[in-house]
MDAnalysis code that builds the backbone (N, CA, C; Angstrom):
import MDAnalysis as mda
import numpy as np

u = mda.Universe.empty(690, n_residues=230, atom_resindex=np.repeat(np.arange(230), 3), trajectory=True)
u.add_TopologyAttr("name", ["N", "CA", "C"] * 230)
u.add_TopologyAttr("resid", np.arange(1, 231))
u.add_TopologyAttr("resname", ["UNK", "UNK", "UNK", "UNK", "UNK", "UNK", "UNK", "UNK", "UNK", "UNK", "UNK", "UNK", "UNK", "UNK", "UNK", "UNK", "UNK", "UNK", "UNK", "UNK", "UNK", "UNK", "UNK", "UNK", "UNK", "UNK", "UNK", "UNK", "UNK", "UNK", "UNK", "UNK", "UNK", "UNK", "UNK", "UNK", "UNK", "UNK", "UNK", "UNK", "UNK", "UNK", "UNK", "UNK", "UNK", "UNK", "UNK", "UNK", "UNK", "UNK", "UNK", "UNK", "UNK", "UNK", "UNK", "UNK", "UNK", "UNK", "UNK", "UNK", "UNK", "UNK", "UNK", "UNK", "UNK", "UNK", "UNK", "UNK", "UNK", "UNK", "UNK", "UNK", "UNK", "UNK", "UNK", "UNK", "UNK", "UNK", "UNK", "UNK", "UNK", "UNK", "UNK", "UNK", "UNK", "UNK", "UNK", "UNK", "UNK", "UNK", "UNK", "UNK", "UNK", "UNK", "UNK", "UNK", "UNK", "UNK", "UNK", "UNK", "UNK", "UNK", "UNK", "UNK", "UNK", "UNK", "UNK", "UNK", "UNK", "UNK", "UNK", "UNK", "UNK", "UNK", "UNK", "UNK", "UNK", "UNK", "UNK", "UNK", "UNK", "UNK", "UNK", "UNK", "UNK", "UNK", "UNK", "UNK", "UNK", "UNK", "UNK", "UNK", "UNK", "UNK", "UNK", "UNK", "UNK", "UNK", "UNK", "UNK", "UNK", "UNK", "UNK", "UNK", "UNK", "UNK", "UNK", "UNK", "UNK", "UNK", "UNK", "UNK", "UNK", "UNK", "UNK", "UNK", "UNK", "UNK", "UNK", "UNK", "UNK", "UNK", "UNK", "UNK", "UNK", "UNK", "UNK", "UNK", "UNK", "UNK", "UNK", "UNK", "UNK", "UNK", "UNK", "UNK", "UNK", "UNK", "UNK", "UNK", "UNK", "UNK", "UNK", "UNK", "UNK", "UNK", "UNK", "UNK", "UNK", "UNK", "UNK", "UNK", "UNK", "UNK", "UNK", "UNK", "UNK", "UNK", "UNK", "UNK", "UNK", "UNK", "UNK", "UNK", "UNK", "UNK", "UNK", "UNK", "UNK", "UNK", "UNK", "UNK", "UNK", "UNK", "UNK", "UNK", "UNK", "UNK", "UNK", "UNK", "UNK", "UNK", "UNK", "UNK", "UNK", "UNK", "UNK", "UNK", "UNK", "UNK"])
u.atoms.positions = np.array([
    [23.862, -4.337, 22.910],
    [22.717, -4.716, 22.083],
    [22.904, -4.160, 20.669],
    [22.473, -5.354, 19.541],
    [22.855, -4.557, 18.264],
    [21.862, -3.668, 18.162],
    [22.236, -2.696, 16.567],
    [21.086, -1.647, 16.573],
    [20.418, -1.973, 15.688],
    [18.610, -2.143, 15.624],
    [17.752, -2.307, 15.092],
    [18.540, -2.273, 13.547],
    [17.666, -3.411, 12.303],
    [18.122, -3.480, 11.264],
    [17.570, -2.276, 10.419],
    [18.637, -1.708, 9.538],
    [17.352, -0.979, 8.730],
    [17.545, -1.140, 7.536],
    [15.803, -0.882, 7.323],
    [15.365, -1.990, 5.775],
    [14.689, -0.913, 4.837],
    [14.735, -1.591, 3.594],
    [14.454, -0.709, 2.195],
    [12.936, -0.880, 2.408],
    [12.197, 0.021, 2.277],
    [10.457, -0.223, 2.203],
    [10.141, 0.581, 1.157],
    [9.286, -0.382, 0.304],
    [8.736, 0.223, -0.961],
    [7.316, 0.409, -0.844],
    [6.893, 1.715, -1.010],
    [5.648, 1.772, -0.639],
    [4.754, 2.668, -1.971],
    [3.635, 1.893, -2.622],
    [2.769, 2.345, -3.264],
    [1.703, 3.889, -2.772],
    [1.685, 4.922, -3.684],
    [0.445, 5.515, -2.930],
    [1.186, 6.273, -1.465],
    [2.460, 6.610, -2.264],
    [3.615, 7.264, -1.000],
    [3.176, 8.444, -0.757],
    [2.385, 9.483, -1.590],
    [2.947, 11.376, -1.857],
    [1.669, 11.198, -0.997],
    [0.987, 11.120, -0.600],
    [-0.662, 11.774, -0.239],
    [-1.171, 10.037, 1.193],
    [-1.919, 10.827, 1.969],
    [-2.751, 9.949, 2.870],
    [-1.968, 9.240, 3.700],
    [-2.254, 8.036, 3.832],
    [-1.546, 6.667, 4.719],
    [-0.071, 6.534, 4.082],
    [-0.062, 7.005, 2.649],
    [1.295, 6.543, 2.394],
    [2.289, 7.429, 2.403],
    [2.057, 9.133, 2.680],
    [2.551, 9.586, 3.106],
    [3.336, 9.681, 4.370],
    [2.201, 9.380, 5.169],
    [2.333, 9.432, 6.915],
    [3.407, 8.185, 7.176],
    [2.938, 6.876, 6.404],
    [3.921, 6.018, 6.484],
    [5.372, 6.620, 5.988],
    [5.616, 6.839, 5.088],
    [7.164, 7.385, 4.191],
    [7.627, 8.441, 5.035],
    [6.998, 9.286, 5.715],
    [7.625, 9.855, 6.791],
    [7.685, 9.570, 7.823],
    [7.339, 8.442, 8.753],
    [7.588, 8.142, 9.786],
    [8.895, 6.664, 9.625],
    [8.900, 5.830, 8.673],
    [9.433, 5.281, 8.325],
    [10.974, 5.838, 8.104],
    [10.970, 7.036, 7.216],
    [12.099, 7.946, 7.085],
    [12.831, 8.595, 8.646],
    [11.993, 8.860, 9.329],
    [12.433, 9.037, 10.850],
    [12.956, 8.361, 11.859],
    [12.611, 7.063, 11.346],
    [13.179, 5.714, 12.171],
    [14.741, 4.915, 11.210],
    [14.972, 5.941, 10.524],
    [16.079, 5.733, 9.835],
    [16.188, 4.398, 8.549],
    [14.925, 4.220, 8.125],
    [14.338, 2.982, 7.197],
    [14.340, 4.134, 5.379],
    [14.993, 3.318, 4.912],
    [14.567, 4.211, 3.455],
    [13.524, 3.497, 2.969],
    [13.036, 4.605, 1.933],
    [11.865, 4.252, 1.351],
    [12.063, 4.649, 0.023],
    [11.213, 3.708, -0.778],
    [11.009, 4.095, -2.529],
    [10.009, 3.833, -2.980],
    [9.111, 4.961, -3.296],
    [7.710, 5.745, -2.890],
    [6.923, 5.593, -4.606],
    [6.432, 5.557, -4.843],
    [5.332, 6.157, -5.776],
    [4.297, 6.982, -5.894],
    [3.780, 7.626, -6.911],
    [2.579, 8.118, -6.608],
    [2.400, 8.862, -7.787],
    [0.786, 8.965, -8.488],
    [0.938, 9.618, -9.714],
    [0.888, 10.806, -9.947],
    [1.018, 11.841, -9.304],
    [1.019, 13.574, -9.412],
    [2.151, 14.304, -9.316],
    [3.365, 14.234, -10.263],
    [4.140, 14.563, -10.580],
    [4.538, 16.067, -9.211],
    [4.063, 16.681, -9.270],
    [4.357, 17.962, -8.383],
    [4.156, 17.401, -6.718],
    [3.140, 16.140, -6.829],
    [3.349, 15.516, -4.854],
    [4.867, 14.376, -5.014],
    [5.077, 14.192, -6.077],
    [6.691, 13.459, -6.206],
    [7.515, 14.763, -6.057],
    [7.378, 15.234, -6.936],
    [8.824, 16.546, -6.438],
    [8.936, 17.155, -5.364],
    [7.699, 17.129, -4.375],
    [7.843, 18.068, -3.253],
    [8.773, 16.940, -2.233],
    [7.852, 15.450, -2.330],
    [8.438, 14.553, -1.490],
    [9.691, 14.279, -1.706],
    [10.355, 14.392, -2.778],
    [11.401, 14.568, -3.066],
    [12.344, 15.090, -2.933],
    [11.786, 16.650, -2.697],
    [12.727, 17.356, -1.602],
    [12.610, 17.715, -0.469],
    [11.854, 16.636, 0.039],
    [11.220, 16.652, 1.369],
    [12.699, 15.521, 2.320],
    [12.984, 14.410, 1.066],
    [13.080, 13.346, 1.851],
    [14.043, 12.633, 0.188],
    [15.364, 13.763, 0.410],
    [16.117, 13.115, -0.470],
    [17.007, 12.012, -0.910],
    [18.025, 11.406, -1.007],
    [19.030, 10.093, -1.069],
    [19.079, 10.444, 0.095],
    [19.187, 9.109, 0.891],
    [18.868, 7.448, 0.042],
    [17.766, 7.087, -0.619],
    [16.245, 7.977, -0.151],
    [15.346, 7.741, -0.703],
    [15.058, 7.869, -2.168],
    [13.843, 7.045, -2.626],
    [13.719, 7.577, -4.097],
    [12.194, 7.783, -4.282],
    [11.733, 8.752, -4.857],
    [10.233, 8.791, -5.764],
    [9.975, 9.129, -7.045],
    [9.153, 8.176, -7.659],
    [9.310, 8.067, -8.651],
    [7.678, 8.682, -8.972],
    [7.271, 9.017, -10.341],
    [5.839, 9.347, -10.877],
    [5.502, 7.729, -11.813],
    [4.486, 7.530, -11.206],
    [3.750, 5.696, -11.308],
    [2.598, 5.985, -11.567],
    [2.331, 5.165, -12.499],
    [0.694, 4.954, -12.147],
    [0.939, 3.180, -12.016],
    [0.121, 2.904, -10.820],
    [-0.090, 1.300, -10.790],
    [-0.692, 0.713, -11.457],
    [-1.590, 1.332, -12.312],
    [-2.279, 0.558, -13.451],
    [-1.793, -0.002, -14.141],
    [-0.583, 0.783, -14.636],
    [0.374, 0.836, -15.768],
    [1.448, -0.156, -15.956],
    [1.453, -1.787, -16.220],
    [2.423, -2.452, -16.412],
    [3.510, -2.089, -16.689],
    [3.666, -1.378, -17.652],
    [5.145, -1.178, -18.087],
    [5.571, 0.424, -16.802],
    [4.947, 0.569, -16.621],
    [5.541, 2.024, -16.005],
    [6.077, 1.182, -14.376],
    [5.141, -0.111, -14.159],
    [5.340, -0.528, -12.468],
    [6.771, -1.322, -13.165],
    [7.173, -1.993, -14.408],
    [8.079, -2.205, -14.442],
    [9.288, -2.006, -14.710],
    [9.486, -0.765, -15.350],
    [10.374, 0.343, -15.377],
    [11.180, 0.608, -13.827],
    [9.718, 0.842, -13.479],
    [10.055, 1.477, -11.732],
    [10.954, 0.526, -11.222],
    [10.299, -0.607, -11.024],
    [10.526, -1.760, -10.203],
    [12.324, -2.466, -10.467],
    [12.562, -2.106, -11.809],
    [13.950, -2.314, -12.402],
    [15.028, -1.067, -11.904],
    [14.360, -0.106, -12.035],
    [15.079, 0.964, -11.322],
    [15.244, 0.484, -9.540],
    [14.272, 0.505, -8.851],
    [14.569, 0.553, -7.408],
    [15.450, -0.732, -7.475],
    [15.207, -1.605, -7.570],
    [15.771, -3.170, -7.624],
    [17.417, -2.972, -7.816],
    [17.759, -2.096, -8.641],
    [19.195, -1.973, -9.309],
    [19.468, -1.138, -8.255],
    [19.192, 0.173, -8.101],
    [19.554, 1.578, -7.569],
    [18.862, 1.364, -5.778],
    [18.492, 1.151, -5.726],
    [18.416, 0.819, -3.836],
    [18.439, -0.736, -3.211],
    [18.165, -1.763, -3.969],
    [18.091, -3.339, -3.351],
    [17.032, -4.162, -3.474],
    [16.888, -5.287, -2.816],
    [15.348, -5.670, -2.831],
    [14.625, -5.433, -1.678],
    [13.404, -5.128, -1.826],
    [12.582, -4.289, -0.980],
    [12.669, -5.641, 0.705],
    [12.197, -5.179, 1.410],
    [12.630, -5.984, 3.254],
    [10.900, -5.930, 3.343],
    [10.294, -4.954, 2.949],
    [8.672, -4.492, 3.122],
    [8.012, -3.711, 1.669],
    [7.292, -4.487, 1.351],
    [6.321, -3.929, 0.170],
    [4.896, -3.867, 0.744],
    [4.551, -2.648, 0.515],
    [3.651, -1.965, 0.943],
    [2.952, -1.812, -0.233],
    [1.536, -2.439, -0.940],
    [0.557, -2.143, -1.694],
    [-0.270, -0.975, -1.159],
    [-0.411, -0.100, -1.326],
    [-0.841, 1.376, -0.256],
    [-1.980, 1.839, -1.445],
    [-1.467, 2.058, -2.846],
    [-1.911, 2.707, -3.423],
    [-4.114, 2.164, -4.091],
    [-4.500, 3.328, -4.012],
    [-6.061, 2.958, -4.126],
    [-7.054, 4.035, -4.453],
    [-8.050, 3.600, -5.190],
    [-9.044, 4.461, -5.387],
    [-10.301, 4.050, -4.500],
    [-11.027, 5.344, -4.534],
    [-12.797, 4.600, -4.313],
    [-13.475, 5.172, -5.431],
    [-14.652, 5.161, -5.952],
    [-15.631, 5.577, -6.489],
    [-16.787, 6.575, -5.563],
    [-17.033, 7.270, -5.948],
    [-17.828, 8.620, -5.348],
    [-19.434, 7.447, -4.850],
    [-19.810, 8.007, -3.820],
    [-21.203, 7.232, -3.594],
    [-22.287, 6.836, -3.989],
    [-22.406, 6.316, -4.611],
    [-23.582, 6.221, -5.478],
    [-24.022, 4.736, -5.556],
    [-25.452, 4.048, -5.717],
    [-25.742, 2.599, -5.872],
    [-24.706, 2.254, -7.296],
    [-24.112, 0.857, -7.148],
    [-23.779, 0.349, -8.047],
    [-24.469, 0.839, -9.558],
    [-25.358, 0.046, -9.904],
    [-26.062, 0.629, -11.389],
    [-25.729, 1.770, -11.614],
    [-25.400, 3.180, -10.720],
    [-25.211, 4.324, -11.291],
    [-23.965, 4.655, -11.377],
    [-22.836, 3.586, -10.825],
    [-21.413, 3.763, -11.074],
    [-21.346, 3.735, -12.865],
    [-20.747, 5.048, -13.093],
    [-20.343, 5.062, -14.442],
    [-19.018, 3.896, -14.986],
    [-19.386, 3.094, -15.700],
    [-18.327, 2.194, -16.064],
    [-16.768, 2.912, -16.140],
    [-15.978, 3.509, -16.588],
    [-14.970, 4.702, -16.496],
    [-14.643, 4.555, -14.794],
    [-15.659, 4.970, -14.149],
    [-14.864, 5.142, -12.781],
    [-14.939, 3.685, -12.231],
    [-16.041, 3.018, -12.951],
    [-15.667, 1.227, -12.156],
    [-14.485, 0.799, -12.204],
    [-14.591, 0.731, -13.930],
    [-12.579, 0.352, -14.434],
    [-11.571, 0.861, -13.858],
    [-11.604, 2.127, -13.578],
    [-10.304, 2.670, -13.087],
    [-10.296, 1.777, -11.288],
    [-10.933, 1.904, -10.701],
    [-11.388, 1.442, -9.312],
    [-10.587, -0.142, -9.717],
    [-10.976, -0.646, -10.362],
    [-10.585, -2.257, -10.381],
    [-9.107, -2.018, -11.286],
    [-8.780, -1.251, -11.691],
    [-7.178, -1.281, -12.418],
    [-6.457, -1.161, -11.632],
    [-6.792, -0.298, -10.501],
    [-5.870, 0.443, -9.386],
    [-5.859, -0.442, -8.384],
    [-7.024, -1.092, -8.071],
    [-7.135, -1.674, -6.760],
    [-6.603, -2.825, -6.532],
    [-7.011, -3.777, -7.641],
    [-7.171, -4.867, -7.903],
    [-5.530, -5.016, -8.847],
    [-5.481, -4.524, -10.223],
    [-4.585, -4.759, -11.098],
    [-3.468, -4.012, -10.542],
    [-3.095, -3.354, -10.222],
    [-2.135, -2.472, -9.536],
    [-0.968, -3.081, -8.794],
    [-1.978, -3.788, -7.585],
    [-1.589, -4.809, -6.591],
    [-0.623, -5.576, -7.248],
    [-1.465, -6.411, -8.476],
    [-0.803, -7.341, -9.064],
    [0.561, -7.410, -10.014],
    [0.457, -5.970, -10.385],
    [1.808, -5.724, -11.157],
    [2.741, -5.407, -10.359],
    [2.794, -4.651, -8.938],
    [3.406, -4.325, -8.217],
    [4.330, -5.575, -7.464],
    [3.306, -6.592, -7.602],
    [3.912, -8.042, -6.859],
    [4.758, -8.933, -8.036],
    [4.335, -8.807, -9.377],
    [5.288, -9.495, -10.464],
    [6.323, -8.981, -10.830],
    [6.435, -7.410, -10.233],
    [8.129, -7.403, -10.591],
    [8.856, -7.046, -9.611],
    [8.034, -6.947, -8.393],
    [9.232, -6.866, -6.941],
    [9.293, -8.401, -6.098],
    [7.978, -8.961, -6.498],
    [8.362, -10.371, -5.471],
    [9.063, -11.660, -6.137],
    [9.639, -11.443, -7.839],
    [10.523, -12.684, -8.104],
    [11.774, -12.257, -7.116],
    [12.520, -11.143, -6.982],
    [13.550, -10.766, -6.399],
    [13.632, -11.300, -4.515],
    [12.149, -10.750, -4.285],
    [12.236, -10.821, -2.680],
    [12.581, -12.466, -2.733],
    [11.491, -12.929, -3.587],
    [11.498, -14.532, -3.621],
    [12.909, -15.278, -3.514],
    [13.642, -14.397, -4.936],
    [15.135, -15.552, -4.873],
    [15.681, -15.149, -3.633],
    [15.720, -13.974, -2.475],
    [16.473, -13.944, -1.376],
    [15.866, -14.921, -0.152],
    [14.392, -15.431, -0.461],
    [13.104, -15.710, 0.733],
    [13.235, -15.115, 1.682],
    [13.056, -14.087, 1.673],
    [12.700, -12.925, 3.102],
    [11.999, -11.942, 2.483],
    [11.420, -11.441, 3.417],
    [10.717, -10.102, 3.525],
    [9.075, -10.605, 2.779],
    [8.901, -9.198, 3.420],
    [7.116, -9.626, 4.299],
    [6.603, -8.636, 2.955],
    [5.313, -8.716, 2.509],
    [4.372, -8.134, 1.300],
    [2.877, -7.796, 1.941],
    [2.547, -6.607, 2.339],
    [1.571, -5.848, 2.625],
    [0.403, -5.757, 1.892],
    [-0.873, -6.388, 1.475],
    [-1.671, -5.337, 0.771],
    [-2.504, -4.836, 0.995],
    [-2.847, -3.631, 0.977],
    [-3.680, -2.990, 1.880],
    [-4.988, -3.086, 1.687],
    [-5.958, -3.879, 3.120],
    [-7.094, -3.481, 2.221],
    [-8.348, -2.994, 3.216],
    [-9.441, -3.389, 3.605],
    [-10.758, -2.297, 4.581],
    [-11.253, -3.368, 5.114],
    [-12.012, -2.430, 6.096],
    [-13.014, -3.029, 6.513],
    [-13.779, -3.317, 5.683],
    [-13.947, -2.852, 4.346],
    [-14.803, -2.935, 3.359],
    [-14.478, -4.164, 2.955],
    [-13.555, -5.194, 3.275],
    [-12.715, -6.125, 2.352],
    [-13.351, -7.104, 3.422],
    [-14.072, -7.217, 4.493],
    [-14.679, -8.197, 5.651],
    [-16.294, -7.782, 5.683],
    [-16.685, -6.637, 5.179],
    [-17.721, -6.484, 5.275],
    [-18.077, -5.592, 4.240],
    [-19.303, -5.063, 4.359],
    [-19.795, -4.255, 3.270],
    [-20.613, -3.295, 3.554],
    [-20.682, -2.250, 2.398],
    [-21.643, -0.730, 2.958],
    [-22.616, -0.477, 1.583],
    [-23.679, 0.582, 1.651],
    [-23.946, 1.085, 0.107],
    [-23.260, 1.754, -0.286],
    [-23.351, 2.012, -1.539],
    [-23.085, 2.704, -2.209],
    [-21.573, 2.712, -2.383],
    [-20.894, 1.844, -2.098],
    [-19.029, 1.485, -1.855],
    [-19.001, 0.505, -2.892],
    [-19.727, -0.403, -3.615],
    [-19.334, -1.696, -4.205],
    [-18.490, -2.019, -4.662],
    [-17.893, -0.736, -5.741],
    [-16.924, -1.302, -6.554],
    [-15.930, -1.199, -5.556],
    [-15.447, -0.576, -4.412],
    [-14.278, -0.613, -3.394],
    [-14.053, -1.858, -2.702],
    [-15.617, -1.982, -2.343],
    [-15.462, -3.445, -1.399],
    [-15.461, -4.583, -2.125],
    [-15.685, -4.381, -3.528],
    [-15.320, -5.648, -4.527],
    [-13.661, -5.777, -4.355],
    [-12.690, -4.627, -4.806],
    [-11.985, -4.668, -4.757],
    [-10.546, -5.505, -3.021],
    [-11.638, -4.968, -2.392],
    [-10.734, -5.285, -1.206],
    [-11.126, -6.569, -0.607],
    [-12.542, -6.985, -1.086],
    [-12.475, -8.341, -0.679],
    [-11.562, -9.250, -1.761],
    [-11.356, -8.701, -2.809],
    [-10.382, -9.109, -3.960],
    [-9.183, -9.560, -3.113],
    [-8.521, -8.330, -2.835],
    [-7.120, -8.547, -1.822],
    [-7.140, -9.659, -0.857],
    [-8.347, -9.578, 0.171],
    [-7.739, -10.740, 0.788],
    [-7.965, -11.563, 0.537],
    [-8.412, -12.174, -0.750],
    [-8.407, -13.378, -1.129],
    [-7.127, -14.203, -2.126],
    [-6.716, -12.580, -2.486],
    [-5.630, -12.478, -3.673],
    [-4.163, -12.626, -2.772],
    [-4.006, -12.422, -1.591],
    [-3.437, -11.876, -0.680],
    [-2.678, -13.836, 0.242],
    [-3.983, -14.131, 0.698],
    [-4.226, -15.008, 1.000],
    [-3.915, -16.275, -0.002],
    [-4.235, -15.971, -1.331],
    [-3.666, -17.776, -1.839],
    [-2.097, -17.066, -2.326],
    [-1.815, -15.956, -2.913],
    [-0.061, -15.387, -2.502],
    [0.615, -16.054, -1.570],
    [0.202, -16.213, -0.024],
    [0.612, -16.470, 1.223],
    [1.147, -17.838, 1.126],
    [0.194, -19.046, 0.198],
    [-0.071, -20.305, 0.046],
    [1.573, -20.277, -1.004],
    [1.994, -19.683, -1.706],
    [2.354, -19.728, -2.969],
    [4.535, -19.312, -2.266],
    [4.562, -18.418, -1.251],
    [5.466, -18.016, -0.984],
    [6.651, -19.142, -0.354],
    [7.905, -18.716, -0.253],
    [8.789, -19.851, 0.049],
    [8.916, -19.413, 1.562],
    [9.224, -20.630, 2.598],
    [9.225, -20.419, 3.873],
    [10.528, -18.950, 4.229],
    [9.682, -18.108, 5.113],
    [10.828, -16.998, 5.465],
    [9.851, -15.932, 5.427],
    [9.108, -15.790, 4.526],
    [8.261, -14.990, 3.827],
    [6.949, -14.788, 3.906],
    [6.129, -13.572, 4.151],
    [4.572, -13.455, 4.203],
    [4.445, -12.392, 3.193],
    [2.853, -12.258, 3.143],
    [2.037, -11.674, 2.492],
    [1.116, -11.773, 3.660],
    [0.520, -10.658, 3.835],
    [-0.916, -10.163, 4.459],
    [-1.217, -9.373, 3.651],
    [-2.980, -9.475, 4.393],
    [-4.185, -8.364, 4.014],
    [-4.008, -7.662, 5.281],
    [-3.703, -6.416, 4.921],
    [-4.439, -5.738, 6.032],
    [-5.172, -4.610, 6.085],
    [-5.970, -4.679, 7.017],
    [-7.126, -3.461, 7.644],
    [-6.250, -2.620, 8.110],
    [-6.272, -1.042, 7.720],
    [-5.972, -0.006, 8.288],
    [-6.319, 0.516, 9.473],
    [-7.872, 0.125, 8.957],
    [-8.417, 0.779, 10.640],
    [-9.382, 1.879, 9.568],
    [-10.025, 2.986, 10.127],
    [-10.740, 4.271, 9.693],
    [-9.787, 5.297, 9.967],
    [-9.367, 6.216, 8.990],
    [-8.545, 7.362, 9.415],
    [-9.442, 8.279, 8.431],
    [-8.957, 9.725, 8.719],
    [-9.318, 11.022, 8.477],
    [-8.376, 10.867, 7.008],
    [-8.727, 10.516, 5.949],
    [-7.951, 10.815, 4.532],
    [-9.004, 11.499, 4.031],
    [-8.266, 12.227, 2.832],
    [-9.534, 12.671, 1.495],
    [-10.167, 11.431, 1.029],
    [-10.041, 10.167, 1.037],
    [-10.838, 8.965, 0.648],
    [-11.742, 8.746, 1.973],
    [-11.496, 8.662, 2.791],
    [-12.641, 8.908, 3.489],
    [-13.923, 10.147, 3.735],
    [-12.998, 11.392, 3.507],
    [-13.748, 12.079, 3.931],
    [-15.100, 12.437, 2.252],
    [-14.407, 11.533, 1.175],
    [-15.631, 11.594, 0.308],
    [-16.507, 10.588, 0.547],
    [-16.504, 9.705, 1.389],
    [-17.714, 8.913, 1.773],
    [-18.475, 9.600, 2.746],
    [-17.735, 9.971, 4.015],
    [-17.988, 10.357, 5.007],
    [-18.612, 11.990, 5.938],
    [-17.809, 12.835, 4.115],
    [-18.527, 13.939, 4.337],
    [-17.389, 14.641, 5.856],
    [-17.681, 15.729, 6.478],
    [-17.636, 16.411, 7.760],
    [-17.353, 15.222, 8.775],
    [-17.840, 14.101, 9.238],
    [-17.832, 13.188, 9.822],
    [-16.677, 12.343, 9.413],
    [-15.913, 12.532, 9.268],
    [-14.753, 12.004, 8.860],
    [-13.033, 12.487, 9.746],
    [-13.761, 13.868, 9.841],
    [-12.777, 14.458, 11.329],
    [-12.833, 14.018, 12.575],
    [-14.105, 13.180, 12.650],
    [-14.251, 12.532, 14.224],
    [-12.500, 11.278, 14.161],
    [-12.326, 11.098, 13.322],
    [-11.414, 9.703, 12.904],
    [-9.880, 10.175, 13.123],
    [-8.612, 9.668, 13.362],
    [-7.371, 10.041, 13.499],
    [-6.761, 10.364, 12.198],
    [-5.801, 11.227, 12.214],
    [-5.323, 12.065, 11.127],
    [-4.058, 10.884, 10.428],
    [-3.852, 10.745, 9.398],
    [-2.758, 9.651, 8.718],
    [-1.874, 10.172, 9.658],
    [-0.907, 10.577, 10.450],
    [0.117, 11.280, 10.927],
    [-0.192, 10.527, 12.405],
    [-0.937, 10.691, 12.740],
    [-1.040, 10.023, 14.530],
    [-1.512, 8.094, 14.132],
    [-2.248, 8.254, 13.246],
    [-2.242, 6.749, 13.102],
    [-0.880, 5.930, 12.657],
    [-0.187, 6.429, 11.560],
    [1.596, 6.259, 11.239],
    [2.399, 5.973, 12.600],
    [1.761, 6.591, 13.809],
    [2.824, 6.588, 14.770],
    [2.565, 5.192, 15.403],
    [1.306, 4.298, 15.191],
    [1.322, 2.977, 15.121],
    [1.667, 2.166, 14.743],
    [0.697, 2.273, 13.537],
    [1.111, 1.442, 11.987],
    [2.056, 1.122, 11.646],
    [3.307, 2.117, 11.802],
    [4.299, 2.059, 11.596],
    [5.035, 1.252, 12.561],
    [5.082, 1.195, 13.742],
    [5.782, -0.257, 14.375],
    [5.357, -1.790, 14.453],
    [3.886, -1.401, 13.817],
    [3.028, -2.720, 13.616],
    [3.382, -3.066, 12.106],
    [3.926, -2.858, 11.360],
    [4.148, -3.370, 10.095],
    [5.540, -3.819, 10.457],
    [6.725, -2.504, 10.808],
    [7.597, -3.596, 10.917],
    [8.298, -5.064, 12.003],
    [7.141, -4.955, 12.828],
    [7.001, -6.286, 13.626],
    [6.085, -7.024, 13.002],
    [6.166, -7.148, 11.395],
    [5.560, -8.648, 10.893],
    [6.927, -9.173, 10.657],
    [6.363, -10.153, 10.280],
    [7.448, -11.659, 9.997],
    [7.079, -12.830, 9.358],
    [7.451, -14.010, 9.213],
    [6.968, -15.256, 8.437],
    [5.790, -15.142, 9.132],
    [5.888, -15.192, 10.187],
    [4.795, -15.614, 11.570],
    [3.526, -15.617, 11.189],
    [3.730, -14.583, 10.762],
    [2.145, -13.322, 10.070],
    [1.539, -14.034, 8.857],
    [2.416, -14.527, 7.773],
    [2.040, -15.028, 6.474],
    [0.705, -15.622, 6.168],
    [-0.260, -14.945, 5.248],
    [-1.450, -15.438, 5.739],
    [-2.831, -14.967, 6.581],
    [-2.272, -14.349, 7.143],
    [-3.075, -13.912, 8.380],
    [-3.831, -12.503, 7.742],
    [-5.226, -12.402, 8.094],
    [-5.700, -11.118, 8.129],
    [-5.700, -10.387, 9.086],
    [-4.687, -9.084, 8.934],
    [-4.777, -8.149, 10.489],
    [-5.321, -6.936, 9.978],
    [-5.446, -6.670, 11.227],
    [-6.037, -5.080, 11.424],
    [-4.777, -4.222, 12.132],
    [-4.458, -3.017, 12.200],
    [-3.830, -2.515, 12.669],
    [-4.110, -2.102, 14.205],
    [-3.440, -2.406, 15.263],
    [-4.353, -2.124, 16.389],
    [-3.903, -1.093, 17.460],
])
């Protein structure tokens, strides 16, 4: 029997949470990864956490020119990505809409929303000219339904799967794009909604030990489709 393929995964929102847990479990199954994340000192640690073949770079996804810098670097210096992982995200602290300070709205919709989108204009012409490989973007339960005091989040993630979804329409046969639901885990983004009650939920590290074989058993198949992680 041959041995499982292993593929380049580029993952947004790598150093901290889900995208941590992913980049290290991914790294364990012998898959490289080329990570982002904007806190210079959670890049250097991961860095020497989880050296060549891997790469991490300091990103902000907001940042057009910085996602395309990046994106020219990994592209040259590791390949074209097999799995792109949109990971990276903010929320806004709880509060009714009207009292969201504009500042933290914008940033919420640069990251969430615009982020996504730069991340996909300079890694998916490449995936495109090969037509393979599958495009992740991550998004909530918040993105199917809705809560208080979340708006600008669940604006954002119902964004994705809609953004996600006509992507899917747009791709050459071989190839998907999904939305997907994480599920509820124990992150610092949860636990500022959620408060103490947020430990009842699985830790990024035991949920990864899923997630992680459920992402890389997508395929064309998937293209389209809204999943949940299960």
């Amino acid at each position: 029997m041959a041995a499982p393929a292993k593929l380049l995964v580029v993952i947004t929102g790598a150093t901290r949470g889900l995208g941590r847990a992913m980049t290290e479990k991914f790294a364990v199954l012998g898959h490289t990864v080329a990570g982002c994340g904007r806190a210079p000192g959670h890049v250097a640690e991961l860095s020497k956490q989880l050296p060549a073949p891997h790469a991490f770079a300091t990103v902000d996804v907001a940042d057009d020119a910085q996602i395309a810098a990046w994106a020219k670097r990994v592209l040259k210096e590791c390949g074209t990505p097999d799995l792109l992982l949109n990971n990276a995200a903010l929320i806004n602290k709880n509060r009714p809409l009207w009292k969201v300070p504009r500042a933290e709205f914008d940033a919420v919709i640069d990251v969430n929303i615009k982020g996504v989108a730069n991340v996909i204009r300079h890694f998916a012409p490449a995936m495109i000219a090969k037509k393979r490989g599958v495009i992740v973007n991550f998004s909530s339960g918040w993105g199917r339904s809705t809560a208080p005091e979340v708006a600008p989040y669940c604006a954002t993630k119902f964004a994705i799967e809609g953004l996600t979804q006509a992507l899917a329409e747009e791709l050459p046969e071989g190839m998907a794009a999904v939305p997907l639901n994480p599920g509820v885990i124990a992150t610092d983004m949860l636990r500022s909604c959620f408060g103490g009650s947020a430990s009842s939920y699985p830790e990024p590290q035991r949920w990864a030990e899923r997630a992680v074989p459920f992402l890389l058993g997508l395929s064309a198949k998937d293209n389209g489709r809204s999943l949940s992680v299960s």
